[in-house]
N, C-alpha and C positions, 0 to 999 in steps of 0.2 A: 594700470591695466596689466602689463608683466607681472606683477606681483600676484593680482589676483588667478592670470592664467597658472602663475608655478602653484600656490596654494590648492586650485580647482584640478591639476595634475596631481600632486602629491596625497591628496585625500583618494583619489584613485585610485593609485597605489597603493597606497594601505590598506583600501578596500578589496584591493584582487592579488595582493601577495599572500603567501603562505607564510604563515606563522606554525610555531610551538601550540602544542594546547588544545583546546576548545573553540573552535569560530564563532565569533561573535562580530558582526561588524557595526557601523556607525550605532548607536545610540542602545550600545548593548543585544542587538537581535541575534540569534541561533539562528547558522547555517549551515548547508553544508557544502564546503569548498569542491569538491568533486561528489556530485548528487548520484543515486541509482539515479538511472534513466528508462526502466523499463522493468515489467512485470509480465510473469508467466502464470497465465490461468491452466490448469489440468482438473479436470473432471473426469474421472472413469463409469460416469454412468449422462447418459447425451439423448434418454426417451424420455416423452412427458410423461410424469406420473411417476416416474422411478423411484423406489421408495427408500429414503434417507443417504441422498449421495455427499458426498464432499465433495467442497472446492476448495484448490489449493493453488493458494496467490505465493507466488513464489518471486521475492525482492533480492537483489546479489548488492551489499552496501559495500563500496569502494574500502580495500584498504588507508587509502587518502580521502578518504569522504571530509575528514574534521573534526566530526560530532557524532558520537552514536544517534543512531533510530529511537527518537523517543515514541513515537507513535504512527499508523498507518488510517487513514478514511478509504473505505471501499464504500462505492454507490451508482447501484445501479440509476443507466442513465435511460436504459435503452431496452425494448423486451415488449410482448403482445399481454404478459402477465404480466400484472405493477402488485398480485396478492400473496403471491405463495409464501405461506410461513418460513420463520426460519426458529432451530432451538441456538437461541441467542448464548443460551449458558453452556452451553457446549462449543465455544467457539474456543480453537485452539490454536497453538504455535510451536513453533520448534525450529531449531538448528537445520541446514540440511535442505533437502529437496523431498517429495514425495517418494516412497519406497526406500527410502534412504535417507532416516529418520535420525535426526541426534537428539541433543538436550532437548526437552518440552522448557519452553519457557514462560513465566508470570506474567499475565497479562491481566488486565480490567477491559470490557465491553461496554460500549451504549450504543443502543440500534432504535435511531427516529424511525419509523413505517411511512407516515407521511412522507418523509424523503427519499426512505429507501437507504438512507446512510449510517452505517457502522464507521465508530471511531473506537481504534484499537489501540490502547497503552502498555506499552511493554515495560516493566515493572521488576530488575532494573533494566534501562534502555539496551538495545543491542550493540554491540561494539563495532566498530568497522572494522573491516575483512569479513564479515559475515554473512551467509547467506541462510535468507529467513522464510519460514513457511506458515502461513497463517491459510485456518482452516476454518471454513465457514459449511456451516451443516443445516440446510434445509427440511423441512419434513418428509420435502419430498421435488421433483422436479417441477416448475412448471407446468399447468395444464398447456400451453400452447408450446406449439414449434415454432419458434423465431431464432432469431441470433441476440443476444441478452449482452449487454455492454458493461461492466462493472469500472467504472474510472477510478483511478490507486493513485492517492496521493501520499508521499514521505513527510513526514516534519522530524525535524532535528529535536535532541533532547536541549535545555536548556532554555532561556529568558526569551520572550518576544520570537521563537520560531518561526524561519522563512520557509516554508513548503518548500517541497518539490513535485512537480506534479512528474508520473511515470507511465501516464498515458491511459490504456486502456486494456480490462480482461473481456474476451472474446469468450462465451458460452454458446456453442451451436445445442439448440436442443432440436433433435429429430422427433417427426410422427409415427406410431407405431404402425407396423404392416408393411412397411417395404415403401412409404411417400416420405417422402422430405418437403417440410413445410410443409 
C-alpha cells in the first residue's frame, strides 16, 4: 500500500515538475506547462453591415509556457447571425498587437461553417515569450445587433496536444441610428 501511494506521488511529480525542453507528459502528450489564459478580441468596426472589418484575437504565450503555439480554434458559440461570410483566405497573423504590427507569420486555415470553427496552424509554431495576433476578415459585419461570442482555444506544438482553452472573444455589434440591439 506504501509503495503504491510513493509510486502514485512520484508519477505526480514528474507530471507537474519543470523540466528542460519540450512538455510532453505521461504517454508522450504536448503541453503547455504555464498555458495563455486569456484572449483579447478588438474590432475597429462594431455596426451591422460594416463592410470588410477585422477581428483581431490577440493571444500573450507565457515566456515559461514549455512548448511553442502550434495552433489556435476560434468558434463562434454565440450571436443572432450563425451566416455572415468570412474571406477564409485572407486570414492573417503576426507578432505584436493590433496597430502595432511585427513579423506576419505562416499559417494554413480550415473553416467548418456548419460549426462556425476555424483551426489555425502556425507554420513554424510560435515560440514562447510571444505575443500573437490572428486576423479574421469577414465580408462584412453581421446583419444583426447581438453580443457574438468567439471561444479561443491554444494547442501546444508537438505529439498528442493538450489544449488550453482561453475562454472567450466578446464582439458587441451595434444597430445603426443611434439603438443598440
Amino acid at each position: 500500500m506504501l509503495a503504491r501511494a510513493f509510486g502514485v506521488a512520484l508519477g505526480l511529480a514528474a507530471l507537474f515538475s519543470p523540466w528542460p525542453g519540450r512538455s510532453q507528459g505521461l504517454a508522450g502528450a504536448s503541453f503547455f506547462r504555464n498555458p495563455p489564459w486569456t484572449v483579447d478580441l478588438i474590432s475597429y468596426y462594431m455596426n451591422v453591415w460594416d463592410s470588410q472589418p477585422e477581428y483581431y484575437f490577440t493571444v500573450e504565450l507565457p515566456a515559461d509556457a514549455g512548448a511553442p503555439l502550434g495552433q489556435l480554434t476560434i468558434q463562434q458559440t454565440r450571436g443572432s447571425d450563425w451566416q455572415f461570410p468570412f474571406y477564409v483566405e485572407r486570414t492573417s497573423a503576426f507578432l505584436g498587437r493590433p496597430r502595432a504590427e511585427g513579423r506576419k507569420l505562416p499559417l494554413s486555415v480550415q473553416f467548418d461553417q456548419d460549426s462556425r470553427r476555424f483551426q489555425i496552424r502556425f507554420d513554424p509554431p510560435v515560440p514562447p515569450g510571444s505575443t500573437v495576433t490572428t486576423v479574421l476578415k469577414p465580408w462584412n459585419n453581421p446583419d444583426q445587433a447581438d453580443v457574438y461570442l468567439f471561444k479561443v482555444t491554444a494547442w501546444p506544438a508537438g505529439p498528442d496536444p493538450i489544449p488550453a482553452a482561453l475562454g472567450y472573444g466578446t464582439l458587441r455589434i451595434y444597430a445603426t441610428g443611434g439603438g443598440v440591439f
